[in-house]
DRENDO-1510 file (C-alpha; in Angstrom, 1 decimal, always signed):
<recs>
REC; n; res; u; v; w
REC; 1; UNK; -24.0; -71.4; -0.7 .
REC; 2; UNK; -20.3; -71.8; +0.1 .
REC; 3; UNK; -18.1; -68.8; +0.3 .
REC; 4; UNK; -15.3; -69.0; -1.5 .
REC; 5; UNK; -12.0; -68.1; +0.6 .
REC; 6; UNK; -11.3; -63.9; -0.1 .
REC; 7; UNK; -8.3; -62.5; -1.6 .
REC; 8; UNK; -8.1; -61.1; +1.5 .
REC; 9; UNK; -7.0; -64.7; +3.8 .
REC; 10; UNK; -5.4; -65.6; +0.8 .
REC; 11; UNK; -1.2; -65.9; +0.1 .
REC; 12; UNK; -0.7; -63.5; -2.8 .
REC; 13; UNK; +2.0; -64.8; -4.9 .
REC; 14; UNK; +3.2; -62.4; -7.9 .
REC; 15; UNK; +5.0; -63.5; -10.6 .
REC; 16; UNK; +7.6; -60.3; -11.8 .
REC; 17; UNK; +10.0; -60.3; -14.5 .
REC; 18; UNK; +10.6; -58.6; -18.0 .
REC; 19; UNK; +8.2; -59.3; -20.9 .
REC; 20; UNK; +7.8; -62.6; -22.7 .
REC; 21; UNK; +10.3; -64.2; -20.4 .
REC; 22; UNK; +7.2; -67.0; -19.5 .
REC; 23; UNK; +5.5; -65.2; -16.5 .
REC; 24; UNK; +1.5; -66.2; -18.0 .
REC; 25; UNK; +2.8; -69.6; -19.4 .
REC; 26; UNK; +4.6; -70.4; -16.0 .
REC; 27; UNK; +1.1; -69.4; -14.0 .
REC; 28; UNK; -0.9; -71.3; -16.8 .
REC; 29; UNK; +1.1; -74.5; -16.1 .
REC; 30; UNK; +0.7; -74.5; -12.1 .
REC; 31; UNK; -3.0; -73.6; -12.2 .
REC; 32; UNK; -3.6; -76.0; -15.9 .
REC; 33; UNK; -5.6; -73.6; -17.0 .
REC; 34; UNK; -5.4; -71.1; -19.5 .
REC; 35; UNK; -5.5; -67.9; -17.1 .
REC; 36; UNK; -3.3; -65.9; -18.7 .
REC; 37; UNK; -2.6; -65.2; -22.8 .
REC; 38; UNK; -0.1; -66.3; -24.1 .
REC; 39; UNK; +2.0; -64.6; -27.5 .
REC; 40; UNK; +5.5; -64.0; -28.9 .
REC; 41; UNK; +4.1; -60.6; -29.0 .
REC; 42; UNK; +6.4; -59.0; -26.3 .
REC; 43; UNK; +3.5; -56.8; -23.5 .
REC; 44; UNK; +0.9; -59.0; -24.2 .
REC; 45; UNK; -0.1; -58.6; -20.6 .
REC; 46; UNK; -1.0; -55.2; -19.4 .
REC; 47; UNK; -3.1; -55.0; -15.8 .
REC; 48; UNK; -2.3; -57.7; -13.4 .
REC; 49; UNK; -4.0; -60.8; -14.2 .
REC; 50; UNK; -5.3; -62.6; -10.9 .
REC; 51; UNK; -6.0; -66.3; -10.5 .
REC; 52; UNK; -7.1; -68.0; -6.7 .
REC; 53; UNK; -6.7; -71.4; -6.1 .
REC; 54; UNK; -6.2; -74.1; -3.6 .
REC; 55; UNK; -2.4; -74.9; -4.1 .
REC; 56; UNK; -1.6; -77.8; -1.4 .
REC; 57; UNK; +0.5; -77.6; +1.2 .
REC; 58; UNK; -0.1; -74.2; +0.9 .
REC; 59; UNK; -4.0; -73.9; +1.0 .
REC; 60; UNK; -5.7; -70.9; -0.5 .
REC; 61; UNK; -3.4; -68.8; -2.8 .
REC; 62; UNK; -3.8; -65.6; -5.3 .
REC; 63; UNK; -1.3; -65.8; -7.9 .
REC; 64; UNK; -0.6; -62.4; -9.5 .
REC; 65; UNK; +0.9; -62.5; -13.3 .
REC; 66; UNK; +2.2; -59.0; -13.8 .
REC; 67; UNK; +3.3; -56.8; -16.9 .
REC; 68; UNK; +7.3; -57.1; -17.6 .
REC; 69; UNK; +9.3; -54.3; -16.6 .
REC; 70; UNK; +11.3; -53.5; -18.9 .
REC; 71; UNK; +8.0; -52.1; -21.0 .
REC; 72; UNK; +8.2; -48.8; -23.3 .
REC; 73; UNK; +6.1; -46.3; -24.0 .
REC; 74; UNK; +3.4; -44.0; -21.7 .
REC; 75; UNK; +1.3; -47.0; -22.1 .
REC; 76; UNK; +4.3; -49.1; -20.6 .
REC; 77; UNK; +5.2; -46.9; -18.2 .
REC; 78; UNK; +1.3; -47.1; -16.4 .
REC; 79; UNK; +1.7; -50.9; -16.6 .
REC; 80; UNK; +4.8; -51.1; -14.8 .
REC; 81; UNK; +3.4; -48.3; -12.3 .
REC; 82; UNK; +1.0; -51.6; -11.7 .
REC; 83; UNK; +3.4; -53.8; -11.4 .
REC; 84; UNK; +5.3; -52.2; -8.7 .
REC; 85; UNK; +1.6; -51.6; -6.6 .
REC; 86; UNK; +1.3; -55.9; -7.1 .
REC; 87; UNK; +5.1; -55.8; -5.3 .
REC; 88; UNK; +3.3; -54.0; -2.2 .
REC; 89; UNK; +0.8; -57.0; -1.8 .
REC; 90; UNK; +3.0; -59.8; -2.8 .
REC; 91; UNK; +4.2; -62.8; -0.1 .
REC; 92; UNK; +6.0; -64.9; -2.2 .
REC; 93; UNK; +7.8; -62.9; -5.3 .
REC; 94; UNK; +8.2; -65.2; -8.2 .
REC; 95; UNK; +11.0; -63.7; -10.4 .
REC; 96; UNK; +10.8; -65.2; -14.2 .
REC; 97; UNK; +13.7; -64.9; -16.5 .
REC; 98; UNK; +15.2; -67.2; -19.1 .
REC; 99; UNK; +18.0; -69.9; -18.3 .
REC; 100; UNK; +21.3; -68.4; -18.2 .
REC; 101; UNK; +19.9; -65.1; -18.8 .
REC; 102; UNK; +20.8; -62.2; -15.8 .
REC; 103; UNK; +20.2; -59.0; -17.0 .
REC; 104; UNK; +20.1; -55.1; -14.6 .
REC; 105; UNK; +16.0; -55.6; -15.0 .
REC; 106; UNK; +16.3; -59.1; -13.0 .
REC; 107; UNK; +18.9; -57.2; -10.5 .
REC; 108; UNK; +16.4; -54.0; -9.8 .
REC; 109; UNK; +13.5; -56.7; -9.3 .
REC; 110; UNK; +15.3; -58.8; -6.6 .
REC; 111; UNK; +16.8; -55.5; -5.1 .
REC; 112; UNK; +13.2; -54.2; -5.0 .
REC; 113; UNK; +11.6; -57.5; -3.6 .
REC; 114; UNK; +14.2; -57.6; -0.6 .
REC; 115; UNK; +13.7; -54.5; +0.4 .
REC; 116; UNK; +10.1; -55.2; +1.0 .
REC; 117; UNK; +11.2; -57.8; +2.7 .
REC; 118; UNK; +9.5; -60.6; +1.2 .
REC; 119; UNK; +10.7; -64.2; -0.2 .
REC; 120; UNK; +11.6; -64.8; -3.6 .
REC; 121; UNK; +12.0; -67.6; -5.8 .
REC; 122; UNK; +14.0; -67.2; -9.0 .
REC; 123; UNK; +12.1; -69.2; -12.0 .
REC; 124; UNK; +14.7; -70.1; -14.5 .
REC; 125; UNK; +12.2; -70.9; -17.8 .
REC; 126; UNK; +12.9; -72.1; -21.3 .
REC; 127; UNK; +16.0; -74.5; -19.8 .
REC; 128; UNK; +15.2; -76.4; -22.9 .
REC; 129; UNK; +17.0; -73.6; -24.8 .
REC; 130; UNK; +20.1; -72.9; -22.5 .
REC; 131; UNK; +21.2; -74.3; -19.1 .
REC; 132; UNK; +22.3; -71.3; -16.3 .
REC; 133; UNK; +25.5; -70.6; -16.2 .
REC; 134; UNK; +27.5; -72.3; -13.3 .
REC; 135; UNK; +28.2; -68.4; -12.1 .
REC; 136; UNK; +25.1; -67.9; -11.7 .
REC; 137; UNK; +23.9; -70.7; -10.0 .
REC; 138; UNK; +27.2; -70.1; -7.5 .
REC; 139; UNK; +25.9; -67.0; -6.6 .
REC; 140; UNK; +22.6; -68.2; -6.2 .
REC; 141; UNK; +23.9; -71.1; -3.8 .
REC; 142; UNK; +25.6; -68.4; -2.3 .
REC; 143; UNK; +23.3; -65.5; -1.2 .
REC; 144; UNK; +20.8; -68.9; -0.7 .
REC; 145; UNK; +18.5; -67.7; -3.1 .
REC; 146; UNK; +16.0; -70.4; -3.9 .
REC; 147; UNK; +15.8; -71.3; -7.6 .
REC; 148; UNK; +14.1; -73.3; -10.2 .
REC; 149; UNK; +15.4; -74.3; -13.6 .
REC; 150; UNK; +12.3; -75.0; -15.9 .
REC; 151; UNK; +10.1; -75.5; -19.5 .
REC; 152; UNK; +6.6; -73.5; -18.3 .
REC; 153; UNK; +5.2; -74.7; -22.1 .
REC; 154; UNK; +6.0; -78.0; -21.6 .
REC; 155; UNK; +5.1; -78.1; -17.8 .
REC; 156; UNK; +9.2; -79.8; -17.2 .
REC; 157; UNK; +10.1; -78.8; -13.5 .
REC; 158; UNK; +7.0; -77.1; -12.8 .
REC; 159; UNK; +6.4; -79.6; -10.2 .
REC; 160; UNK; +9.7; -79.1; -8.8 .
REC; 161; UNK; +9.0; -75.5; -9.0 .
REC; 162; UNK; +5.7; -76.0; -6.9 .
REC; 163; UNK; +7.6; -77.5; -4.1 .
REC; 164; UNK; +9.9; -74.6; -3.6 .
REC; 165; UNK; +7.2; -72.3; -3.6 .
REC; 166; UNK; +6.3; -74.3; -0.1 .
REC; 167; UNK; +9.8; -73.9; +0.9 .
REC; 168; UNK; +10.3; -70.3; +0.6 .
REC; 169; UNK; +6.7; -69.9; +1.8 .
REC; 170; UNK; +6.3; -67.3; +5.3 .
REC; 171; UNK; +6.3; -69.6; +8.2 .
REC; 172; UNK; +2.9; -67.8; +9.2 .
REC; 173; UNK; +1.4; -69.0; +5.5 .
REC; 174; UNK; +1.0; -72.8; +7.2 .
REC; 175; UNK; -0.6; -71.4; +10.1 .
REC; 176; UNK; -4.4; -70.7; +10.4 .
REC; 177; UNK; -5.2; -67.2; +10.8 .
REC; 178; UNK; -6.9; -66.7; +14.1 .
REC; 179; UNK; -9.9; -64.1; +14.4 .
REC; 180; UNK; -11.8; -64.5; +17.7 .
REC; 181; UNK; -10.8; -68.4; +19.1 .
REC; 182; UNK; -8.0; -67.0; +21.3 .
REC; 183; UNK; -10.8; -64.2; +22.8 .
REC; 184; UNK; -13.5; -67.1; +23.2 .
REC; 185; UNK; -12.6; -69.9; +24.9 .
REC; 186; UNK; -14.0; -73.7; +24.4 .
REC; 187; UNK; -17.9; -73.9; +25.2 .
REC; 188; UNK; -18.0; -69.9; +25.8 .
REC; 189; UNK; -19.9; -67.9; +23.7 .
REC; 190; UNK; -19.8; -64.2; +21.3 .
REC; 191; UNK; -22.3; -62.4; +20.7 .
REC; 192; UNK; -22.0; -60.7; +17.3 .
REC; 193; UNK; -23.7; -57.2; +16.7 .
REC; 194; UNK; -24.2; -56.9; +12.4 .
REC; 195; UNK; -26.6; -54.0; +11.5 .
REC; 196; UNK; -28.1; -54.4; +8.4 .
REC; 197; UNK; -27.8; -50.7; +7.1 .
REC; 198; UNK; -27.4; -49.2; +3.6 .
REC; 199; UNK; -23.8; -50.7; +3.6 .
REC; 200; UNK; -24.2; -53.8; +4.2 .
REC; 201; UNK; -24.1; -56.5; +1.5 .
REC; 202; UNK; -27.5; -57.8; -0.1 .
REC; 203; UNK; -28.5; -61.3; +0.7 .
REC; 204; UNK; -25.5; -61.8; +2.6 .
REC; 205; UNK; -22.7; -60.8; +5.2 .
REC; 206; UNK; -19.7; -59.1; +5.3 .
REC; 207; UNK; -16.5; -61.4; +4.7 .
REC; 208; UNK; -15.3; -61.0; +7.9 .
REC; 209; UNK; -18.4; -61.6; +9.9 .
REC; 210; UNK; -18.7; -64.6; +7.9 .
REC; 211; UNK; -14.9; -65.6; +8.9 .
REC; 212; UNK; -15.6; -64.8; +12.6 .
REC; 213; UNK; -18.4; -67.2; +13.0 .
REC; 214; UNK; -16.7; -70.0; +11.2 .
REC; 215; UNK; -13.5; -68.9; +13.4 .
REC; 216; UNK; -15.4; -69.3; +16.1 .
REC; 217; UNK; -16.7; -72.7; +15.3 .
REC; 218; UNK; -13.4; -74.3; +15.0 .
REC; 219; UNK; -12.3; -73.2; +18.4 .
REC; 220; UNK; -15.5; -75.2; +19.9 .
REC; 221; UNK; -17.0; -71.8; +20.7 .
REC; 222; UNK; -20.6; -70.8; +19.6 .
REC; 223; UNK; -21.9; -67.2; +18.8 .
REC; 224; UNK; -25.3; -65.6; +19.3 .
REC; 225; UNK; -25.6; -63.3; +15.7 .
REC; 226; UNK; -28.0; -60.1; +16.1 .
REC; 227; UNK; -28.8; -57.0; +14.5 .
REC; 228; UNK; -27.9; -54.1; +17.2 .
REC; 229; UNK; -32.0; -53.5; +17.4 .
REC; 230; UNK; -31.7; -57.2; +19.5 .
REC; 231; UNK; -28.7; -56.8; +21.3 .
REC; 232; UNK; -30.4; -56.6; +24.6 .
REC; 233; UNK; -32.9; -59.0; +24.2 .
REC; 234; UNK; -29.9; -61.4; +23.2 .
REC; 235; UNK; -28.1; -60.9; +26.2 .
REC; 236; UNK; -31.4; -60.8; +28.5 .
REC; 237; UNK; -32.1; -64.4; +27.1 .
REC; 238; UNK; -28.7; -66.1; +28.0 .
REC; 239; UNK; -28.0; -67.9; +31.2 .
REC; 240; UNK; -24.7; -67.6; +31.3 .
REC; 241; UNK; -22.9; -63.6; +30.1 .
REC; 242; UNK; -21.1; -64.3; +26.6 .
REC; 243; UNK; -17.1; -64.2; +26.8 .
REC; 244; UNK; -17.4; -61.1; +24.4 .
REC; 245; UNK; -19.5; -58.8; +22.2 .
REC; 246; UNK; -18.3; -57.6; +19.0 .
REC; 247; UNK; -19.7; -54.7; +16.8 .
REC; 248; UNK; -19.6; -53.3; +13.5 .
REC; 249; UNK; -18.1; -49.9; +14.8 .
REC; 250; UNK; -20.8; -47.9; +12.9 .
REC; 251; UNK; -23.1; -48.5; +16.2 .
REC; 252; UNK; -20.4; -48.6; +18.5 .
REC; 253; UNK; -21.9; -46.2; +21.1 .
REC; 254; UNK; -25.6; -47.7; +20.9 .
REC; 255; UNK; -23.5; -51.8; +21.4 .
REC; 256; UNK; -21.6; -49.9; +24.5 .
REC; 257; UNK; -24.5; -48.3; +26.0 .
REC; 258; UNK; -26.8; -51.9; +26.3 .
REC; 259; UNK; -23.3; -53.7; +27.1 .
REC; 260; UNK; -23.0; -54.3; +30.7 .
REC; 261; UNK; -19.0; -53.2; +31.7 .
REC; 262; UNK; -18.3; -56.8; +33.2 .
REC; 263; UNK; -18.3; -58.1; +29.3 .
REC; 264; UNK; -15.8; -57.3; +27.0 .
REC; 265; UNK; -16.5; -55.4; +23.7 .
REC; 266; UNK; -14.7; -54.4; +20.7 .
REC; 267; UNK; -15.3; -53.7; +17.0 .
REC; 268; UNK; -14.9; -56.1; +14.2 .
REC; 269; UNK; -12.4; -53.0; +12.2 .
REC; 270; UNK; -10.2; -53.4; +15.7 .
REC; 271; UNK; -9.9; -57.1; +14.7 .
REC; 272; UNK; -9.2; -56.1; +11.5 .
REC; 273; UNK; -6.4; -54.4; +12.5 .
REC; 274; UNK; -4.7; -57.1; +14.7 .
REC; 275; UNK; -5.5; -59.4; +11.9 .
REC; 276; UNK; -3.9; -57.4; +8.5 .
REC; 277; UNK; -2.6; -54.6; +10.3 .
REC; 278; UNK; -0.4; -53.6; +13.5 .
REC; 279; UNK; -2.8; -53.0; +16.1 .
REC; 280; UNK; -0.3; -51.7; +18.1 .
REC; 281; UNK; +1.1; -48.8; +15.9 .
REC; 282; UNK; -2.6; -48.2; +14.6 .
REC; 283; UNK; -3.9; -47.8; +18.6 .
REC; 284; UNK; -0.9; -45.6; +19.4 .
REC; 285; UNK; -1.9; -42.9; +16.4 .
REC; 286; UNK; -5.7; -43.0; +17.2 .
REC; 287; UNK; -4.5; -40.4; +20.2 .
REC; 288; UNK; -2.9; -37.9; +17.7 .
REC; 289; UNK; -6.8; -37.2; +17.7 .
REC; 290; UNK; -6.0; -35.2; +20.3 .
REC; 291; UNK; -3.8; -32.4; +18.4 .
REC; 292; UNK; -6.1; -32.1; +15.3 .
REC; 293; UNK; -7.2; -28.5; +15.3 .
REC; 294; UNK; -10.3; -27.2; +12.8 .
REC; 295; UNK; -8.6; -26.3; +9.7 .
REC; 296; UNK; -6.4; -29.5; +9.6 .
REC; 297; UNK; -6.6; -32.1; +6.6 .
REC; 298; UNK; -7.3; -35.3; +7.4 .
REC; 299; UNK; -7.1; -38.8; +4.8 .
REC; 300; UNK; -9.7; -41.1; +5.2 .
REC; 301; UNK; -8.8; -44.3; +2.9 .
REC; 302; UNK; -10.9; -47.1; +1.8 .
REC; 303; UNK; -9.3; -50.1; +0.4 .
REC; 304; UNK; -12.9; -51.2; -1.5 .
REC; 305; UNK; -14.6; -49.0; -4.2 .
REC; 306; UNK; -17.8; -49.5; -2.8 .
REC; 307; UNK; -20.5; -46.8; -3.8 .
REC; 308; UNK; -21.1; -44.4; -1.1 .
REC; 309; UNK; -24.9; -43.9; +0.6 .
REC; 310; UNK; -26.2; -41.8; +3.0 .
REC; 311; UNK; -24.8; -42.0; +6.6 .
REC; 312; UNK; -21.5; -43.3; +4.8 .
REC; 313; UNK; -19.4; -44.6; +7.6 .
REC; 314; UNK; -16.0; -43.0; +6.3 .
REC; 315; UNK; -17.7; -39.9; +4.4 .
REC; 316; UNK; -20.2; -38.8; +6.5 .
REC; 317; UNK; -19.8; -40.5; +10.1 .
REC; 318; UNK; -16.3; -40.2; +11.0 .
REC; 319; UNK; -15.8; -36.4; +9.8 .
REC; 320; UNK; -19.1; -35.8; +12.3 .
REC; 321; UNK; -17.8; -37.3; +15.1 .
REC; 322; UNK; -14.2; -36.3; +14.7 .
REC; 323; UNK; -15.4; -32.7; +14.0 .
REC; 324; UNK; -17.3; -32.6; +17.2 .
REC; 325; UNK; -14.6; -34.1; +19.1 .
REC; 326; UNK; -12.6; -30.7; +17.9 .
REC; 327; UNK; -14.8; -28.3; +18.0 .
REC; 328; UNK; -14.7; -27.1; +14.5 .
REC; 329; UNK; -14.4; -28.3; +10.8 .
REC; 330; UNK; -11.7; -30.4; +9.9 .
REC; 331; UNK; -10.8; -30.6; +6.0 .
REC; 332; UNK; -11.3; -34.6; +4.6 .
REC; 333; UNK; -9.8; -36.2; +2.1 .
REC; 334; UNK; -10.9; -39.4; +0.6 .
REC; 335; UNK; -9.1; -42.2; -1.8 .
REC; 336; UNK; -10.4; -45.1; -2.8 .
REC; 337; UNK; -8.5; -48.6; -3.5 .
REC; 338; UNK; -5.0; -48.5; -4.3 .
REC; 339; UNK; -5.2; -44.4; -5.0 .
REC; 340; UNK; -2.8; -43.2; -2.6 .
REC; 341; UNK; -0.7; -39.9; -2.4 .
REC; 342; UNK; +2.7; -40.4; -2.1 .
REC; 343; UNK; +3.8; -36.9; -0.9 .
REC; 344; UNK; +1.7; -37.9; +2.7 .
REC; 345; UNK; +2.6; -34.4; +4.1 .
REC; 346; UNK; -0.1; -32.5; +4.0 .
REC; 347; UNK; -2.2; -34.5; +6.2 .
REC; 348; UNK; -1.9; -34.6; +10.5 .
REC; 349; UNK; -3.8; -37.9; +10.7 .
REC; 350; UNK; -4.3; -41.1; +8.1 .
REC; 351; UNK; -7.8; -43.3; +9.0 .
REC; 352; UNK; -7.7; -46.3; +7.1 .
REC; 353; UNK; -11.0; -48.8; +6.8 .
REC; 354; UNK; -10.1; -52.5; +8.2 .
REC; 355; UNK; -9.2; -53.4; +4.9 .
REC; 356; UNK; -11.0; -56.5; +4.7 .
REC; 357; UNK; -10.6; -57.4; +1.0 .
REC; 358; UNK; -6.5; -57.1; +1.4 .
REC; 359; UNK; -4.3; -59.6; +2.6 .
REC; 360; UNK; -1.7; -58.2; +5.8 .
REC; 361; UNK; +1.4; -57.9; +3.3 .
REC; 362; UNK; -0.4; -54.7; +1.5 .
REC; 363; UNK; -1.8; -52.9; +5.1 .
REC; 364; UNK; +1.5; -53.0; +6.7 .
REC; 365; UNK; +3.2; -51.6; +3.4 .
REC; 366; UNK; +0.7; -48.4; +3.6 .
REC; 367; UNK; +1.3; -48.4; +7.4 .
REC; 368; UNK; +5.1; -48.4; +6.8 .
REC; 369; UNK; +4.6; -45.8; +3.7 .
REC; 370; UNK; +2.9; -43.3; +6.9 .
REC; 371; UNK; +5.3; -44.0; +9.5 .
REC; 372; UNK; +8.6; -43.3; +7.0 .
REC; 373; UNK; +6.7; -39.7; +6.6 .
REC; 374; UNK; +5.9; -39.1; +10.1 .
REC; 375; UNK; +1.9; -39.3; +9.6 .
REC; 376; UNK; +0.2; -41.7; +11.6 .
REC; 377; UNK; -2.4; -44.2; +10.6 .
REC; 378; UNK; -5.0; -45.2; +12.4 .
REC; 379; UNK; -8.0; -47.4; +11.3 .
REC; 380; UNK; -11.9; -46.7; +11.5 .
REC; 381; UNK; -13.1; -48.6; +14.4 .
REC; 382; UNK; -10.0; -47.1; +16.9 .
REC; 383; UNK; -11.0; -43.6; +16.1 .
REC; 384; UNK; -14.1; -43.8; +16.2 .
REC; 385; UNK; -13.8; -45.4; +20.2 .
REC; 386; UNK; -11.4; -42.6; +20.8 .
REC; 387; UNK; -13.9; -40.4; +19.1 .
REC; 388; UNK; -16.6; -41.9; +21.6 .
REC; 389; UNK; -14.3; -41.6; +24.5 .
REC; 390; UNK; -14.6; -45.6; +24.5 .
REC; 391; UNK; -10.8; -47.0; +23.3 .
REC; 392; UNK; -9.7; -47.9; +26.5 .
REC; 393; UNK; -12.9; -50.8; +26.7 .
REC; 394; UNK; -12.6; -51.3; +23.6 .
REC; 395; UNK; -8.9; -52.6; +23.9 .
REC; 396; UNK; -9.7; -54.2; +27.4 .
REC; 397; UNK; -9.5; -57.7; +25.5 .
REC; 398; UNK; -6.0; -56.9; +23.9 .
REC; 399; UNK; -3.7; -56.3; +26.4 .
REC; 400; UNK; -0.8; -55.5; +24.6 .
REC; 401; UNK; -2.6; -52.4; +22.7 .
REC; 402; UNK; -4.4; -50.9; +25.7 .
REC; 403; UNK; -0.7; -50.7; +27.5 .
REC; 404; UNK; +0.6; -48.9; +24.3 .
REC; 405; UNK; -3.1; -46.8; +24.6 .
REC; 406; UNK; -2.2; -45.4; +28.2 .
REC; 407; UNK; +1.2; -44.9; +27.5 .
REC; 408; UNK; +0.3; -42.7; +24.3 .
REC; 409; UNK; -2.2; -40.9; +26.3 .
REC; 410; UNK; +0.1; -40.2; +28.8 .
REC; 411; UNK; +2.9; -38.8; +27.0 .
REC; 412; UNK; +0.3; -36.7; +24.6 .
REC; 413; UNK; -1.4; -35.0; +28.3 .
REC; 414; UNK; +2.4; -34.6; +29.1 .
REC; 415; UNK; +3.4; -33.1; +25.9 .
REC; 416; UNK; -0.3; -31.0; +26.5 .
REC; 417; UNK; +0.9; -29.6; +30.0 .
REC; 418; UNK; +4.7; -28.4; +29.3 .
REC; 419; UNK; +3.0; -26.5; +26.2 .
REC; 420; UNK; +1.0; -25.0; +28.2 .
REC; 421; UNK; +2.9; -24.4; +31.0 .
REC; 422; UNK; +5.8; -22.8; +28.1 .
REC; 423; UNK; +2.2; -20.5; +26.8 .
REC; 424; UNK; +1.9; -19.3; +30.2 .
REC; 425; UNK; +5.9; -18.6; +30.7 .
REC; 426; UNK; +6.1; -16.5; +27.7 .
REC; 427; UNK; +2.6; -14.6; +29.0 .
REC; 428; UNK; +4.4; -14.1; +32.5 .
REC; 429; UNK; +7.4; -12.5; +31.3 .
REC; 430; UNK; +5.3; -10.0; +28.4 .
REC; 431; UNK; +3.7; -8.8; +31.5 .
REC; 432; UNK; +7.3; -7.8; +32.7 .
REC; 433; UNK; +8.5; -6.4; +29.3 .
</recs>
């Protein structure tokens, strides 16, 4: 069987724009297939409609086609609530509107789609009817905002339109995304730990297993693939050490204890966080483990809706370990998918699963929607390895991270010791009083 590339590694490109400007007939014409309906019936598109494909030079895309915003209604008002969640995951924003037509629903789009920072290409459909108006197109040519003129039912200028998708394209989007081949060199080898437990996938394994090994293929490299029952007959039956040992973090402190020091060893969620994440950012919150007191709430998100089982990793085994760490009971909060509270407050810490079925665009949004609130966000495997009193091994292979690591450690044992030292001022001088 051949796995078909995730949504994950894929560029998301979401078409946005008010309703029956040509956003499904535009998406049916570059994929020539009839993803999306089609009416004169103004909302005929409601949840996001998503379509992958293999759109040369680019490679693997998802196209988005979204509800318009300018929709009415309680109804309307939930649709573009789903629209502006497709923004957050979107590389290439496609904004649709008619030839010569500029309204304050194009203006809040674009506005909106800058200040996520990400690319947009203005789709001027139905030119059949009107041409732009040379205005516009001067301000386009002006604020160099790449543009289209086009008939998406006839398929005129769609080709032209594919093109400058490629131009306005992230530079990144043309590079392959590396997992493990900078970690393993030519002719070295990984050993992969994958338990087969009540989470993992029948018949088959997780995406990003599956992703590593080929990863690892393409850089020369070869991998040894074991359950964590054979990790140390693995390793007991190689000549030569392997350059590294990755684990699914869920037996983190079993893979660490057979692991001989000399080998490097981290967790596939840690990759998951230099890969769609900041690794960086996400290492330096796993230490505000340190100030989490019994009592505190804590939001554990995952970005799948999987169906929880016993010895859950995020339900059951985090909260144990993170509870012990503390001394006491800690209160847990879990959302699922694209559930997220937007008033962030509440919370002293954020642990977010590797997100392995989103692409990097969506991670650093919720990473950036934590860090404009003060809350920091870590991910599963990193607390977890801080949990285990492990993180500092565990980031031995990215140097980068483990520098940030010691440096938040530092300053938190820093902050620890004048607090105390203020505790045992104030006691002093009540013994004088």
């Amino acid at each position: 069987m051949i796995l078909a590339t995730s949504k994950g590694f894929r560029l998301h490109i979401g078409f946005f724009g008010r309703r029956n400007v040509g956003k499904s007939s535009l998406l049916n014409a570059i994929t020539q297939q009839k993803v999306s309906i089609v009416s004169e019936v103004a909302g005929t598109t409601t949840d996001p409609v998503e379509k992958p494909m293999e759109l040369l030079p680019l490679g693997p895309v998802l196209f988005v086609d979204t509800a318009g915003v300018d929709d009415v209604g309680a109804l309307g008002a939930q649709r573009i609530e789903k629209t502006r969640l497709a923004i957050k995951r979107t590389d290439i924003g496609v904004l649709v509107t008619e030839s010569g037509v500029w309204t304050e629903f194009e203006e809040k789009l674009l506005t909106e789609l800058r200040s996520h920072g990400i690319p947009v290409l203005v789709a001027l459909n139905k030119a059949d009817l009107r041409s732009a108006s040379p205005d516009q197109l001067a301000r386009f040519e002006q604020e160099k905002l790449p543009y289209a003129e086009l008939v998406a039912t006839t398929g005129q200028g769609v080709d032209a339109f594919r093109a400058r998708l490629w131009e306005v394209a992230p530079v990144e989007a043309a590079e392959q995304q590396v997992i493990l081949r900078d970690l393993v060199g030519r002719d070295e080898t990984a050993v992969l730990v994958m338990p087969f437990d009540k989470e993992a996938p029948k018949g088959r394994i997780k995406q990003l297993q599956a992703q590593s090994i080929r990863d690892l293929l393409d850089g020369e490299a070869s991998c040894v693939v074991v359950k964590d029952a054979g990790l140390q007959k693995a390793l007991d039956n190689l000549k030569t050490p392997p350059r590294i040992v990755v684990t699914d973090a869920a037996v983190f402190e079993q893979v660490a204890r057979i692991t001989p020091n000399s080998i490097p060893l981290t967790a596939f969620s840690i990759l998951l966080s230099r890969l769609k994440g900041d690794l960086v950012a996400q290492t330096r919150a796993a230490v505000a483990v340190d100030s989490l007191r019994p009592g505190d709430k804590v939001l554990v998100a995952e970005s799948c809706t999987h169906h929880p089982v016993e010895e859950d990793i995020g339900r059951v085994k985090i909260p144990r370990w993170l509870n012990q760490y503390v001394g006491g009971e800690l209160e847990f909060t879990t959302v699922k998918g694209r559930d997220f509270p937007q008033d962030l407050s509440p919370y002293k810490l954020v642990i977010h699963c590797g997100a392995c079925m989103w692409n990097r665009r969506e991670m650093l949004t919720r990473i950036g929607e934590c860090q404009s609130q003060d809350v920091p966000i870590t991910n599963y495997g990193l607390v977890i390895a801080y949990a285990l009193g492990i993180l500092d091994r565990a980031l031995e292979p990215f140097p980068e991270a483990l520098a940030a690591y010691k440096e938040a450690r530092q300053a938190r044992l820093e902050s620890a010791a004048v607090y105390s030292e203020s505790q045992l001022n104030e006691s002093s001088m009540s013994l004088f009083n």
